[in-house]
C-alpha positions as CSV (number, residue, x, y, z in Angstrom):
1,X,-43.5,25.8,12.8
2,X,-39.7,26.9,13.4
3,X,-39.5,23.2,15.0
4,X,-41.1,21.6,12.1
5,X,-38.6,23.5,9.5
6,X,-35.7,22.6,11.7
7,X,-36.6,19.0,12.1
8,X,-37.0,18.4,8.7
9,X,-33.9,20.4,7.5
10,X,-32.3,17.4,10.2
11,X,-33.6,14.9,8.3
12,X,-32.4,16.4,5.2
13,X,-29.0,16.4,5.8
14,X,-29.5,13.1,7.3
15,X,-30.5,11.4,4.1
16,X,-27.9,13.8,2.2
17,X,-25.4,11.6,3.5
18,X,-27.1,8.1,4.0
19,X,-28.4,7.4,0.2
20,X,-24.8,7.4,-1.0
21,X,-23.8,5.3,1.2
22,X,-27.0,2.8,0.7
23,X,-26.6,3.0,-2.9
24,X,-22.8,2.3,-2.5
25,X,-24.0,-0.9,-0.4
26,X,-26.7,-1.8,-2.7
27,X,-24.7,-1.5,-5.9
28,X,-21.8,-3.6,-4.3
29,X,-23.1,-5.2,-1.6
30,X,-26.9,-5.9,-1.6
31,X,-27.8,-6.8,-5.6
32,X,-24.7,-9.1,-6.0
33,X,-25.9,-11.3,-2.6
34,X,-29.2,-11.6,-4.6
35,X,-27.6,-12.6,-7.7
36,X,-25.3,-15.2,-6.6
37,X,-28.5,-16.3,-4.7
38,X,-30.0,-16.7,-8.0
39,X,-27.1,-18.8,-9.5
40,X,-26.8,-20.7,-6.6
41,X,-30.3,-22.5,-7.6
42,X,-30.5,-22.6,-11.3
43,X,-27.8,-24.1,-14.1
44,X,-26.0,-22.2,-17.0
45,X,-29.1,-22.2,-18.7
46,X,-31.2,-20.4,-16.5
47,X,-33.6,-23.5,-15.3
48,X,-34.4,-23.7,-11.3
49,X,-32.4,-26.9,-10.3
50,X,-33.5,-26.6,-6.7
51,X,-30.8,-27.9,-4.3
52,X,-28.9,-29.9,-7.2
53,X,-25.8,-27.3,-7.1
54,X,-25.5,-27.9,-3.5
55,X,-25.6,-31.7,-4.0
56,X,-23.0,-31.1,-6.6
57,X,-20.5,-29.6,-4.2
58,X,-21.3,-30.8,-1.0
59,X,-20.0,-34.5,-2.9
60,X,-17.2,-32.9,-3.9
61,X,-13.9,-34.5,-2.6
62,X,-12.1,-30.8,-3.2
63,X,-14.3,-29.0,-1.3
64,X,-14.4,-31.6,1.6
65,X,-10.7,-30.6,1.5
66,X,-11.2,-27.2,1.4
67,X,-13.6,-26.8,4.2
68,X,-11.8,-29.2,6.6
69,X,-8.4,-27.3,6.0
70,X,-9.9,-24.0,6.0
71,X,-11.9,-25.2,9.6
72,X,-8.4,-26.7,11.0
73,X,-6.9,-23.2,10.4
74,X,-9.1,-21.9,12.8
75,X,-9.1,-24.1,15.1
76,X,-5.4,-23.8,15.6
77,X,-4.5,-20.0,14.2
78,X,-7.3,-18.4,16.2
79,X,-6.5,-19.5,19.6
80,X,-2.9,-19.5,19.8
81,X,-3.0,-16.0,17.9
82,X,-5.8,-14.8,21.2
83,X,-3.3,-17.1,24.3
84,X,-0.4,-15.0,22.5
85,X,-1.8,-11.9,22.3
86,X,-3.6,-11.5,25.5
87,X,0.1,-12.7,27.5
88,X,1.8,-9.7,25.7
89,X,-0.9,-7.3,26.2
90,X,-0.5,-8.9,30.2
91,X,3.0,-8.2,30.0
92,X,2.8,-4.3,28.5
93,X,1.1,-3.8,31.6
94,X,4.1,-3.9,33.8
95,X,6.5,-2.1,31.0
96,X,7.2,2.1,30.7
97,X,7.2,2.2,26.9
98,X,4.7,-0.1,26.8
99,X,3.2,2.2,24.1
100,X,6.9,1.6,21.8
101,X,6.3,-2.2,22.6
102,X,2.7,-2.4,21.2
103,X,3.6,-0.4,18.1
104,X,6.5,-3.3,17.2
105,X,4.0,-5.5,16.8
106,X,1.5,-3.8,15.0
107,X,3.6,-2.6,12.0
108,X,3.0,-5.6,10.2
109,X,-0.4,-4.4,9.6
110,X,0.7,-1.7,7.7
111,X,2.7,-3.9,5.6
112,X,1.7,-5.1,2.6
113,X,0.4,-8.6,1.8
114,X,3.3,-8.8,-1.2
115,X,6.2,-7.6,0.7
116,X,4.8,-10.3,3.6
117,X,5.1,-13.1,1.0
118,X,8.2,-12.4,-0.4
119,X,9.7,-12.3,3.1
120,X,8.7,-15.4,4.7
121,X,9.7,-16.9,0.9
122,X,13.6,-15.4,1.5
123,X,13.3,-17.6,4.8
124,X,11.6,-20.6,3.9
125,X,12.5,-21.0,-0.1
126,X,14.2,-24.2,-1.4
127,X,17.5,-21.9,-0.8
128,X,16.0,-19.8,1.5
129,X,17.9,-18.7,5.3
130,X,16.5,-21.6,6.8
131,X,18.0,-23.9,4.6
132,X,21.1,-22.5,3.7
133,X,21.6,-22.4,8.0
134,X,20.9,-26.0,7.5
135,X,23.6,-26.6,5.1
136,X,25.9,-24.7,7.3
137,X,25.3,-26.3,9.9
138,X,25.9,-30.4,7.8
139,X,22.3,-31.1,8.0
140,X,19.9,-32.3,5.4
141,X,18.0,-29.2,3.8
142,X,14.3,-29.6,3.0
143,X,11.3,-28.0,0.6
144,X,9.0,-26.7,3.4
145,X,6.4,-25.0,1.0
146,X,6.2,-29.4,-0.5
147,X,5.6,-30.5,2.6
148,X,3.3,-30.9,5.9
149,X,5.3,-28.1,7.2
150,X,3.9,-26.0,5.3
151,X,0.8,-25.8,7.5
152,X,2.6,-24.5,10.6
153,X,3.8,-21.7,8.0
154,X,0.8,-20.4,7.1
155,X,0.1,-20.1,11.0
156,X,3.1,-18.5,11.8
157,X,2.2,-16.0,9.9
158,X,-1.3,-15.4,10.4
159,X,0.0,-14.9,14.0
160,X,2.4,-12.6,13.0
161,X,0.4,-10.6,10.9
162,X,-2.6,-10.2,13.0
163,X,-0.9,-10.1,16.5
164,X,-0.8,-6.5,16.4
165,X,-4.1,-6.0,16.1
166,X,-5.3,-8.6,19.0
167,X,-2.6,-6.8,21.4
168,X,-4.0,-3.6,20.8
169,X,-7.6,-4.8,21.6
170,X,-6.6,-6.6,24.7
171,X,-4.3,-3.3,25.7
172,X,-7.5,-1.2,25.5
173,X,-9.4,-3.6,27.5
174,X,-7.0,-4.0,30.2
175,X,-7.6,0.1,30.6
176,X,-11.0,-0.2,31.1
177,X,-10.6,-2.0,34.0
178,X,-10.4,0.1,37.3
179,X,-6.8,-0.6,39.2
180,X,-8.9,0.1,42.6
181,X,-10.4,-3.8,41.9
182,X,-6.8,-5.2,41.8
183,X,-5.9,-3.0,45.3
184,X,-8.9,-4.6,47.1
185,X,-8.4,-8.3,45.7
186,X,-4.4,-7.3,47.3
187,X,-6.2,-6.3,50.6
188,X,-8.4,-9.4,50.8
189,X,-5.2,-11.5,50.6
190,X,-6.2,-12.9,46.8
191,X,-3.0,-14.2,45.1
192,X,-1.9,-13.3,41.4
193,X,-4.2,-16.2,40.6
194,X,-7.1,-15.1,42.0
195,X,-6.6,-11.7,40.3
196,X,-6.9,-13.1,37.4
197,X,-9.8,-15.8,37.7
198,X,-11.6,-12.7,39.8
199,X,-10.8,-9.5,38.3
200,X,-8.8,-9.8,34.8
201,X,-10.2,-12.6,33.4
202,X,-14.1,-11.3,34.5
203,X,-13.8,-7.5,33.4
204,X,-11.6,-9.0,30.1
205,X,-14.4,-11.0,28.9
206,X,-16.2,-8.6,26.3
207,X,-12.8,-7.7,25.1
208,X,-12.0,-11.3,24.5
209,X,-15.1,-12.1,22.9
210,X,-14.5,-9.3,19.8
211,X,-11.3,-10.8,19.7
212,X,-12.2,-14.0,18.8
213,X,-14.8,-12.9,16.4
214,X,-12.6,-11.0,14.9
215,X,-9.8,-13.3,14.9
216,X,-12.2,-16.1,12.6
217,X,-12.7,-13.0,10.2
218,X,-9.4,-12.4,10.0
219,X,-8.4,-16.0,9.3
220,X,-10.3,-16.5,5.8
221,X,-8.4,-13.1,5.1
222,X,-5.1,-15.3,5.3
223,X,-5.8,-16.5,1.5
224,X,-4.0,-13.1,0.2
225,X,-0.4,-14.4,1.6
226,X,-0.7,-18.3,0.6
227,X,-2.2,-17.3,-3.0
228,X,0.7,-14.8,-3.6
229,X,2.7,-17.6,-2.2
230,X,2.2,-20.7,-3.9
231,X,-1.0,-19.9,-6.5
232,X,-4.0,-21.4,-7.1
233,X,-2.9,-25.0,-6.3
234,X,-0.8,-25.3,-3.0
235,X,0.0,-27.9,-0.7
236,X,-3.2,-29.7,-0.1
237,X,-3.0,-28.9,3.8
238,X,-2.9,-25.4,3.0
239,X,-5.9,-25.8,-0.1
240,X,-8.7,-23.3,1.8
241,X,-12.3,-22.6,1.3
242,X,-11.2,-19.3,-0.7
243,X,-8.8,-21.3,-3.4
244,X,-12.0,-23.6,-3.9
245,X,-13.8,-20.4,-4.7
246,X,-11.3,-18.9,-6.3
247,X,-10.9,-21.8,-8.9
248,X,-14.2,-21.9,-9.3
249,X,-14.3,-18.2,-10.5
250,X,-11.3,-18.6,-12.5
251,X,-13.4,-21.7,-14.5
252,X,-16.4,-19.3,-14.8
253,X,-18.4,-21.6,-13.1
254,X,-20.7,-19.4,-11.4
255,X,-23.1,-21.4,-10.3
256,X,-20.8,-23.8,-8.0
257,X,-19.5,-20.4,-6.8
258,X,-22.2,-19.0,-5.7
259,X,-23.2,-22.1,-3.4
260,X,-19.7,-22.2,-2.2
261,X,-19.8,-18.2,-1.0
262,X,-23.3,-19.4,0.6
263,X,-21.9,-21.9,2.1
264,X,-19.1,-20.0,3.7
265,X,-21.4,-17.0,4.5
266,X,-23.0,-19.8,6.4
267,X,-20.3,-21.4,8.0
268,X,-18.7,-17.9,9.7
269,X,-22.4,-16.8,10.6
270,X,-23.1,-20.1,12.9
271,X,-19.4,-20.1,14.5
272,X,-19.8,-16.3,15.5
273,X,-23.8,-16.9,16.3
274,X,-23.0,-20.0,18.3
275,X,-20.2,-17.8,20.6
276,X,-23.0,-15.3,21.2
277,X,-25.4,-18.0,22.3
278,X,-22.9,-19.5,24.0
279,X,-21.9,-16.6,25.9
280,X,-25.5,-14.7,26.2
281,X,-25.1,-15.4,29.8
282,X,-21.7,-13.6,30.2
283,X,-22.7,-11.1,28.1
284,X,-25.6,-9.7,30.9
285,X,-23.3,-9.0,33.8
286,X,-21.9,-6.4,31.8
C-alpha cells in the first residue's frame, strides 16, 4: 500500500511540472500549427480551396526567389561554417589555453543581433572602413550592400556568428575520443592521415552529424541580421524564404503565409530526414 501511495505521489509531482509546460506548448506551439493548417486550405472567406493557395505560391516568381536564395545559403554557409570550425576545434587540440582560444570565438553568441548589424554596417556602409581604405588607398569605392557582394556578406557573418558554437561542439567531441586509439594507430606506423580517415574522422562522426543539423537551423536564423540590415526588401540575392514570409505577414495575407511556413517546415524536415537516412548506416557502429 506504502508502494502504491509513493508511486502515485511520483506521478503527482510528475504531472505538477509537465501540464505547464504542455499547456505552454499547446497554447504557443501546438493550436497555432493547426490554425495556420487551417488557412493554409481555405481563402479570406472561410471556403476550403483545397490546394489552390499552394498553386498560388508555388507560381510565384518571388518565392521561386526566395526558396532558391534561401537554399543557396545553405549550401554555401553551412559547409564552410562545419570545414572552418572543425580545423579550429583540430587546432585547439594542440594549444595550452585552448579553453581562452574557444571562448574568443564564441562571444559573438552573446552578442546581440543589433549590435552585430550595426558593426558589419561601420565596415561595409557606402562610407564605411572598407571603402574609406579604398579611397586611401586611390581606388574606386563601391556600395557592397547594392551589389552581388552582398551575398558573400551575409555568409561572412553567419560564419562568424555561429562559429563559436560549431567549435565548441567539435571541441567536446574531440574529448570523447580516447587518446590510447591515436597511440596505437602511432605504433602500427599509421601516418597523420591515417589518423584521421581511421580514428578522428570515425569517432567524430555523431558529432559532425548534430553539427550540420544544427548548422541548417541556424541558417534560416540569419534573417535577424539582413532584416535589421537592409529591411523588408534587400538585394535580391540576399531576398530569403523568411522575408517572403515576413511580407506576407506584414500584407495580412494569412493564407499565403501559412502555405509558405508549411512549406518551409517542409523543406528543413526532408534535408535533416534525408541526412538521417543517409547516414542510418553510420549511425549503428556507434
Amino acid at each position: 500500500m506504502q508502494l502504491i501511495n509513493s508511486s502515485k505521489s511520483r506521478y503527482t509531482k510528475m504531472l505538477f511540472f509537465i501540464v505547464p509546460s504542455f499547456l505552454g506548448m499547446a497554447a504557443f506551439y501546438f493550436v497555432p500549427s493547426l490554425i495556420s493548417v487551417v488557412y493554409a486550405f481555405t481563402d479570406s472567406k472561410g471556403a476550403f480551396v483545397w490546394f489552390n493557395n499552394f498553386a498560388s505560391v508555388l507560381s510565384s516568381e518571388t518565392f521561386h526567389l526566395a526558396a532558391r536564395n534561401s537554399l543557396l545559403f545553405i549550401a554555401v554557409s553551412v559547409p564552410l561554417s562545419m570545414v572552418i570550425s572543425f580545423l579550429l576545434a583540430g587546432l585547439c587540440q594542440n594549444l595550452k589555453r585552448k579553453k581562452a582560444f574557444a571562448v574568443a570565438f564564441m562571444l559573438p553568441l552573446v552578442i546581440p543581433s543589433g549590435a552585430v548589424a550595426f558593426f558589419w554596417r561601420v565596415v561595409f556602409d557606402d562610407n564605411g572602413l572598407i571603402n574609406r581604405l579604398l579611397a586611401m588607398a586611390g581606388m574606386e569605392t563601391t556600395y557592397w550592400f547594392a551589389t552581388n557582394w552582398v551575398f558573400g556578406i551575409v555568409v561572412l557573418v553567419f560564419i562568424l556568428k555561429n562559429i563559436g558554437f560549431n567549435l565548441a561542439l567539435f571541441l567536446a567531441g574531440y574529448q570523447l575520443i580516447p587518446r590510447e586509439y591515436y597511440e596505437i594507430a602511432r605504433v602500427e606506423g599509421a601516418g597523420k592521415f591515417q589518423e584521421f580517415r581511421n580514428v578522428t574522422a570515425v569517432y567524430m562522426f555523431p558529432t559532425t552529424l548534430l553539427v550540420f543539423i544544427m548548422s541548417i537551423i541556424n541558417s534560416f536564423k540569419v534573417f535577424r541580421e539582413i532584416y535589421i540590415l537592409f529591411g523588408s526588401y534587400p538585394h535580391q540575392s540576399i531576398y530569403m524564404l523568411q522575408h517572403y514570409m515576413n511580407n506576407q505577414f506584414a500584407a495580412a495575407n494569412l493564407h499565403r503565409l501559412s502555405v509558405v511556413a508549411m512549406i518551409f517546415s517542409l523543406i528543413v524536415f526532408v534535408m535533416i530526414l534525408g541526412v538521417l537516412k543517409g547516414t542510418k548506416k553510420k549511425m549503428v557502429f556507434y
